[in-house]
Every structure is written in structure tokens, then in C-alpha cells.
N, C-alpha and C positions, 0 to 999 in steps of 0.2 A: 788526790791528796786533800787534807782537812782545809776549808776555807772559813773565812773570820767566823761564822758561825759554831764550827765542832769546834776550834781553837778559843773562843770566849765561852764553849760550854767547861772545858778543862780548867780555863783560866779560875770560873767563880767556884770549882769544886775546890782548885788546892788553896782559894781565898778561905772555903769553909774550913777544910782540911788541914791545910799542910801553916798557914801564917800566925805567928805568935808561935811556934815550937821552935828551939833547937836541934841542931844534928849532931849528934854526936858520933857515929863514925860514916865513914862513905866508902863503899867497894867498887871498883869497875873490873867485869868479866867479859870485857872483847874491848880489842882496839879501837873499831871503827867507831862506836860509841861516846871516843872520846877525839876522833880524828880532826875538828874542828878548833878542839882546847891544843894548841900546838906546842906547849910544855909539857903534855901527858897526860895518862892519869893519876898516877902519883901526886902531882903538883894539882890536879884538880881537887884531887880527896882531901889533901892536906890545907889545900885553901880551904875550902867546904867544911873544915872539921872543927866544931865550936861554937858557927856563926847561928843567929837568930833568922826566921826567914820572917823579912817584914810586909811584905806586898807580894802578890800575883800580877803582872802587868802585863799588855796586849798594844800591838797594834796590829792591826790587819791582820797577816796569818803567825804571825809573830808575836812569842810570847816569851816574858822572863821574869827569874825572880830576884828582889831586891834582899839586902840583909841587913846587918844592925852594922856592920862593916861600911865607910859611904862610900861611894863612888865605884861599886861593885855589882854587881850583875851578872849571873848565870839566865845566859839565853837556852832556853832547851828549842830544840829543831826535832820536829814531829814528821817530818820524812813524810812517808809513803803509810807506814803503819805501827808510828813510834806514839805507845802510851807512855801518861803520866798516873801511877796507880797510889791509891794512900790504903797500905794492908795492914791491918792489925797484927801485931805480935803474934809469931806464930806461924800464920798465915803459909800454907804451901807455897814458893815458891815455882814464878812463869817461867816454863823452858826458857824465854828468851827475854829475861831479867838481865840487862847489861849494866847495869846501874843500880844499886841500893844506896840507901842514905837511909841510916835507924836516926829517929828520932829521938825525941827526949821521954816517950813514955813506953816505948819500943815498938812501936809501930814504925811501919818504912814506905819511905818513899820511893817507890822504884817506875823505872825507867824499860819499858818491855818493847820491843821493836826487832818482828821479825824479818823485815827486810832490811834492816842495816844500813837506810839512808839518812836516820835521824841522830842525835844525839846531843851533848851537854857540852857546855862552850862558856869560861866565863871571861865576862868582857867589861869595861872599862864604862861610867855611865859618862854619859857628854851630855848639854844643852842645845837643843837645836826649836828657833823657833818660839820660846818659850818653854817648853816642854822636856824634863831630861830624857831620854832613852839610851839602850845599850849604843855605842859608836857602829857596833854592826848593824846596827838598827836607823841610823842617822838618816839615808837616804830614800828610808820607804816614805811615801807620803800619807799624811792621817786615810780614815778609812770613814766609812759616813757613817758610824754610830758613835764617833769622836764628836765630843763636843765641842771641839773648836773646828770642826770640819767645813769649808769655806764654801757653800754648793757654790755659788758665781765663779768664784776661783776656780773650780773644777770645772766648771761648762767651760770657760774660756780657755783652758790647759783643753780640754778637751778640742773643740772643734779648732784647734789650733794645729793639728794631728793631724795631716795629709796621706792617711793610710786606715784602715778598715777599724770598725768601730769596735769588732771585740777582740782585735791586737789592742786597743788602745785600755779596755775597762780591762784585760789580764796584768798590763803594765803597771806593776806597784808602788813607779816611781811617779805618778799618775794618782793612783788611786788603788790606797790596798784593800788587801780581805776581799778580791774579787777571784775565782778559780773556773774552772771551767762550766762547775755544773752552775753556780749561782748568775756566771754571764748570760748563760742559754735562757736560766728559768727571766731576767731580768728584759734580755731582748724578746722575748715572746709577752711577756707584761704587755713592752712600747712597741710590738707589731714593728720590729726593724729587724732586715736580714743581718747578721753578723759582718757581712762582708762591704755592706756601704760605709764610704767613706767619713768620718766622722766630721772633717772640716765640711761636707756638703750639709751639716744636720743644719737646725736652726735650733737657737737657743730654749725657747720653748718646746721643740724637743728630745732635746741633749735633758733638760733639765725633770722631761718626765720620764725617761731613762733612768736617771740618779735616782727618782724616788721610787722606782722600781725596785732598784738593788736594794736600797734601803728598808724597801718593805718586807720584799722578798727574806730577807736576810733576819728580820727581822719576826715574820713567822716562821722561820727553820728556828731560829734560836728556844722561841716557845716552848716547843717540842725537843729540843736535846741535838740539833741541828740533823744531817743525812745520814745514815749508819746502812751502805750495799755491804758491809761483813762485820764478821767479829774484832774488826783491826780497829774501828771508829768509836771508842768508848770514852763514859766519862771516867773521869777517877777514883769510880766503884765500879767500873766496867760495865756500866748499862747502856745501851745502842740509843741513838736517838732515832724518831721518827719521820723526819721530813720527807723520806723517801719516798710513804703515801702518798704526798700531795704535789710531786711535780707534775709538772704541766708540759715539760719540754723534754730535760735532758732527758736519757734511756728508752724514750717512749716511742723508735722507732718502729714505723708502720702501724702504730695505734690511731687512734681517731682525734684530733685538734678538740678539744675544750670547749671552743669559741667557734669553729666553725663546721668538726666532725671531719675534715679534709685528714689524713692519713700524713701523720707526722714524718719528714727523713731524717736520714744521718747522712753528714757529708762529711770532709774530711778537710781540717782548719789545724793548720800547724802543728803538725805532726800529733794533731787528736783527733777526738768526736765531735761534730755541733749537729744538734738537734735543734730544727724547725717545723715550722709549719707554710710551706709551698702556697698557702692560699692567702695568708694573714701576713707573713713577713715575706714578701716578694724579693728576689733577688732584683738588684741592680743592675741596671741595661749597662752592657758593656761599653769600656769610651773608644 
């Protein structure tokens, strides 16, 4: 699934794209697509039809758009391999186009998602913290490319956590925009197995962890974040490339980076984690 990375590369196209136009009609062609919005689609198109889109907004893997309407908020949920596309008039439409939204000079905003876990939900904005975000959004925690993001407050939420250190960085209520590949590449940074306990770290660190992800995250973004298919695109559908330069995830039984020891794959909540057996040593059993 997209991590804060592919989802703030989306975010700044439809800021290029899609903010300052109005929408003047909006279509929905599958249920699921709107299965979130629980008035329908109907009631989604018709709210949607009019309005001015005035911001692209993010947190973590969480992205929504605001409108000229206040206290309104369409969150879109990007699933498994839910695009956001901005197509010029015209444009052949994607088999799996669930969503359209023509704008104001006929180009459309559309919604493509063939696995049918993502879709368009509009919600209600609330203040939390300082901050407004959608109410479905109230409980994620900032994410570290937030600029109010509190690193101390996060070490100490963190090693606070009496359970394994990357249950803890995939937990969004914790700390968002973390997914499975950016944990792995993050814990292979700070040389810690995924499965030691986070309340054992010490604060120095837990806190060279955090600028790991942070870094991490941060040259994925450079390059258009990690694109393994055609599902990970921006909203001109170009792939990003970070997928060259990991160090961990996918890279089972390749050579370690850092010490050439033949990288594994193990199996961590009902996924994949990639390490390196030499540099991130698992923790002696208690």
C-alpha cells in the first residue's frame, strides 16, 4: 500500500493540478468506490457539484481535499491501488475509472482503482491539536515531515510501547506515514531487528530511528517515492523511483550494503520484513 511518500507525491500533483478549479459534474461507476461515503453516491456527486477545490492536504498516508464550502473535506483512500489522475478533455478513459469529476475547463479528475479497496468519502473538518483535519482523520498522529512534529514526544510515546519496535513505527496512532517498506528500509538505517522491544531502546536510539524514517522518506520522496507496478503513480501516471535504492525491503537473499551478509525475509504480522542477520541481530529470547 502507498506510504507517506507515494501519497505526498499525489498530494503536490493535484496541489499543481487539480486546486483553484471547480467541478462541475461528478460520476460514480461502482459502489465500492463510494462504500465509505455512507449517503451514497448520489449524495457524494451532488455535494461535490459546484464546489471550488481549495487545498490538497496530507497526513501521513492520509490525504484530503478541502473546498470553498468550510468545514468540508473529501478524504480519498488510496487502498491497495487507488489512483488520483488529472486527464485532459478527451482523454480515453481507465477501465477502472470509478470516479470522475469534470472540471471547470473539461479536464477530469478521476479516481482509478483496480482493486476496489480505496475510494472518496466526504467528511466533516474538526480541530485537533491546533490543526483542522477531516474527523476521520482526528486520530492519526502527525507524521515527521509535519512541521509541528514533536521528535521527544514521539521517543517518549515510543519506548513507552512494551512490544516490538516495528509494531510500534506501523502504529499511525503513534506515528504516521510509516508502512511496511519505509519501516524495514528505516530499521536497517539504525541496525535494529524489527522485533526488539521498543521500551528496551534508549532514547538516543529511538531518536536515531526517527531520523532514519525521516530521511529515508525523504529521499523516496525526491524521486517520486517506490513504484513495484503500474498501480503507484503520480497523477500523470508516472512511477516513481525509489525502488532502485532500497537497502532492505524485497532484497531477500541479496548481499547487505553494509556488510555483504545475504539479506532475509521473515514473517511479521501477517507480512514480509527484510533484514540483515549480521547488522540487525535479533533479540535473545526472555
Amino acid at each position: 500500500m502507498p506510504e507517506l511518500p507515494e501519497v505526498e507525491v499525489v498530494r503536490r500533483g493535484l496541489a499543481d493540478h487539480a486546486v483553484g478549479r471547480a467541478i462541475d459534474t461528478v460520476t460514480v461507476t461502482h459502489p465500492r468506490a463510494v462504500r465509505r461515503h455512507v449517503a451514497g453516491g448520489a449524495d457524494l456527486a451532488a455535494r461535490l457539484t459546484g464546489l471550488r477545490i481549495d487545498s490538497a492536504q496530507r497526513r501521513g498516508k492520509y490525504l484530503w481535499l478541502t473546498f470553498d464550502e468550510p468545514d468540508t473535506a473529501l478524504v480519498v483512500h488510496l487502498g491497495m491501488s487507488g489512483q488520483m489522475l488529472v486527464q485532459p478533455a478527451g482523454a480515453p478513459v481507465e477501465k477502472h475509472a470509478h470516479i470522475r469529476a469534470v472540471l471547470g475547463d473539461g479536464a477530469e479528475l478521476r479516481f482509478v482503482d483496480q482493486r476496489t479497496f480505496g475510494g472518496w468519502a466526504l467528511a466533516d473538518l474538526v480541530e485537533v491539536n491546533g490543526t483542522v483535519v477531516p474527523d476521520s482523520v482526528a486520530h492519526i498522529a502527525r507524521d515527521p515531515l509535519d512541521p509541528l512534529f514533536d521528535r521527544e514526544a514521539v521517543v517518549a510515546a515510543i519506548r513507552a510501547k512494551n512490544t516490538e519496535i516495528k509494531r510500534v513505527l506501523l502504529d499511525q496512532t503513534v506515528i504516521s506515514g510509516i508502512g511496511n517498506i519505509y519501516a524495514d528500509e528505516a530499521l536497517w538505517r539504525a541496525g535494529l531487528h524489527g522485533t526488539r522491544l521498543a521500551a528496551d531502546l534508549t532514547r538516543p536510539v529511538v531518536r536515531t530511528l526517527l531520523d532514519g524514517v525521516t530521511a529515508v522518506m525523504t529521499e523516496a520522496l525526491a524521486v517520486g517515492g517506490t513504484s513495484f507496478d503500474a498501480l503507484y503513480v503520480n497523477v500523470n501516471g508516472e512511477s516513481g523511483y525509489f525502488a532502485r535504492s532500497l537497502a532492505a525491503y524485497g532484497r531477500a537473499n541479496e548481499p547487505c550494503d553494509r556488510c555483504a551478509t545475504l539479506l532475509v525475509r521473515e514473517q511479521f504480522m501477517n507480512r514480509s520484513s527484510f533484514s540483515c542477520p549480521k547488522c540487525q541481530r535479533k533479540p535473545r529470547h526472555r
